[in-house]
GULO-116810 format. One record per residue (C-alpha): residue number from 0; residue in three letters; chain; x, y, z. Coordinates in steps of 0.1 Angstrom, whole numbers, plus 5000, padded with zeros to 4 digits. Each point is the difference from the previous one (the first is absolute). Example, Ala and Ser with C-alpha at 12.3 -4.5 7.8 and 13.67 -1.06 7.14 Angstrom:
<0 "ALA" "A" <5123 4955 5078>>
<1 "SER" "A" <5014 5034 4993>>
//
This chain:
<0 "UNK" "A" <2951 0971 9414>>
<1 "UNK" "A" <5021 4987 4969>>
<2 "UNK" "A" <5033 5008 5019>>
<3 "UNK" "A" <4989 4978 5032>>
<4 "UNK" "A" <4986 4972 4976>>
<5 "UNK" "A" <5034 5003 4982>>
<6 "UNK" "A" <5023 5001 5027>>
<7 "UNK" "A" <4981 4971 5017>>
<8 "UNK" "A" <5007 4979 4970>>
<9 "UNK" "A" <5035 5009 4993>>
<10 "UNK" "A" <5004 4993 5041>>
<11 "UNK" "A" <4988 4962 4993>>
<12 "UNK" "A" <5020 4994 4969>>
<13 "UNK" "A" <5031 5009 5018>>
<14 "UNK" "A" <4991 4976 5025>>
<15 "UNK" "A" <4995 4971 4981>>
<16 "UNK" "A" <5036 5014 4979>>
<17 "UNK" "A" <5019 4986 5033>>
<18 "UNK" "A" <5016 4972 5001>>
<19 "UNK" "A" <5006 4974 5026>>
<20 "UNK" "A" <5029 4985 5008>>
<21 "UNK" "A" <5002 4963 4985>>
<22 "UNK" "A" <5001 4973 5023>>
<23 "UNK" "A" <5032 4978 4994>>
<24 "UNK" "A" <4997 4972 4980>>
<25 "UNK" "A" <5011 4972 5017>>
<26 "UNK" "A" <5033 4979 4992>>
<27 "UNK" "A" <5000 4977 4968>>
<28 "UNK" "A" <5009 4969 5013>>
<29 "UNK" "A" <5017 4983 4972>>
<30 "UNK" "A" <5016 4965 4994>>
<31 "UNK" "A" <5031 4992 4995>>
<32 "UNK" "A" <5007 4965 4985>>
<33 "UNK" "A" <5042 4998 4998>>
<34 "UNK" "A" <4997 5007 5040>>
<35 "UNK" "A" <4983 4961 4999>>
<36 "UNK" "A" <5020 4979 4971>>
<37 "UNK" "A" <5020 4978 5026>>
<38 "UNK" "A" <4962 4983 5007>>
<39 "UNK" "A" <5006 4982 4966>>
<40 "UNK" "A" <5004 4961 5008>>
<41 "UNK" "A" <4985 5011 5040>>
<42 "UNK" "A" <4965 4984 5009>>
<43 "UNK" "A" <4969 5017 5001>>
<44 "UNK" "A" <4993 5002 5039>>
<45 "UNK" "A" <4981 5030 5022>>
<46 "UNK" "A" <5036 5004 5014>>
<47 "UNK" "A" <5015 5009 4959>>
<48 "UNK" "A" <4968 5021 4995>>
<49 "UNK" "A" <5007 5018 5031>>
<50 "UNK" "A" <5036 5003 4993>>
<51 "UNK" "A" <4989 5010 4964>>
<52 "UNK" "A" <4973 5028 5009>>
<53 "UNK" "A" <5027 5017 5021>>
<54 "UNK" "A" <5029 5002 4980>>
<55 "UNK" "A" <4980 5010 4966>>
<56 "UNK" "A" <4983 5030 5012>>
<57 "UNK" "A" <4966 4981 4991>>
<58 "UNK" "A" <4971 4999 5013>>
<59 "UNK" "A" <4984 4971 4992>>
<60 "UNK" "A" <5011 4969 4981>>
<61 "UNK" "A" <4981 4976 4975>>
<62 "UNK" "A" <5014 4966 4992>>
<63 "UNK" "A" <5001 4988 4964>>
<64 "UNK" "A" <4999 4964 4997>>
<65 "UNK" "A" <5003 4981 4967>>
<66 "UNK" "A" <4968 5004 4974>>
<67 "UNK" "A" <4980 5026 5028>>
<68 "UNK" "A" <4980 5025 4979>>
<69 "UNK" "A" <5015 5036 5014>>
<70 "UNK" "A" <4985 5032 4994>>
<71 "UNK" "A" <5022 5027 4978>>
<72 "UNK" "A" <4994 5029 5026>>
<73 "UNK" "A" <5031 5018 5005>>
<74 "UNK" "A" <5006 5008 5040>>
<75 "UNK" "A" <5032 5016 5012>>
<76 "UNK" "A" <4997 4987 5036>>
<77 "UNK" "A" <4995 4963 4990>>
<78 "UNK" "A" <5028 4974 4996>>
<79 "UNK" "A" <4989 4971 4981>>
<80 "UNK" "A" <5023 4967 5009>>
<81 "UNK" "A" <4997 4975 4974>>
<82 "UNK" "A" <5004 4962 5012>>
<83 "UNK" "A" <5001 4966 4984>>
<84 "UNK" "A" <4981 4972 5003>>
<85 "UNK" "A" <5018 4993 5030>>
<86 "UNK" "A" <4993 5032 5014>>
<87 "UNK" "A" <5036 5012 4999>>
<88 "UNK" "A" <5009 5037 4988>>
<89 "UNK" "A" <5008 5000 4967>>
<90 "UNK" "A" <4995 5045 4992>>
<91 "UNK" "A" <4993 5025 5017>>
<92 "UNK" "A" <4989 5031 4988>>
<93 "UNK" "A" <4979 5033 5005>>
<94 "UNK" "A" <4962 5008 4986>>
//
């Protein structure tokens, strides 16, 4: 009776020993600022933001404007386009 009791468990821990294939992680989309730079001096516009999203790899964008409170969360997909009061580009960068 001990050997069947035995074998049964040493039948379910090699069970739960395998191990399943991994699903693949998707791509990390990152950002890539330089790709954008000649937006400096351009106004901000759907068209630029469009233009913008598809040439930095981003995936979404967030405008800084002059004295707007931003929150310090870094994200590798987001390109942040900084204008001035006049809503042209002034930076762009990653984050």
């Amino acid at each position: 009776m001990r050997a069947i009791v035995f074998l049964a468990l040493a039948g379910a821990a090699a069970g739960c020993a395998q191990q399943r294939k991994a699903d693949p992680l998707p791509a990390m989309v990152e950002c890539d600022a330089n790709r954008v730079l000649d937006l400096k001096g351009k106004p901000r516009s759907p068209a630029i933001e469009a233009d913008a999203l598809a040439r930095s790899g981003a995936k979404r964008i967030r405008w800084i404007e002059p004295g707007s409170a931003v929150t310090m969360d870094f994200r590798v997909d987001r390109l942040n386009l900084h204008v001035d009061k006049d809503g042209t580009i002034t930076d762009a960068r990653c984050g």
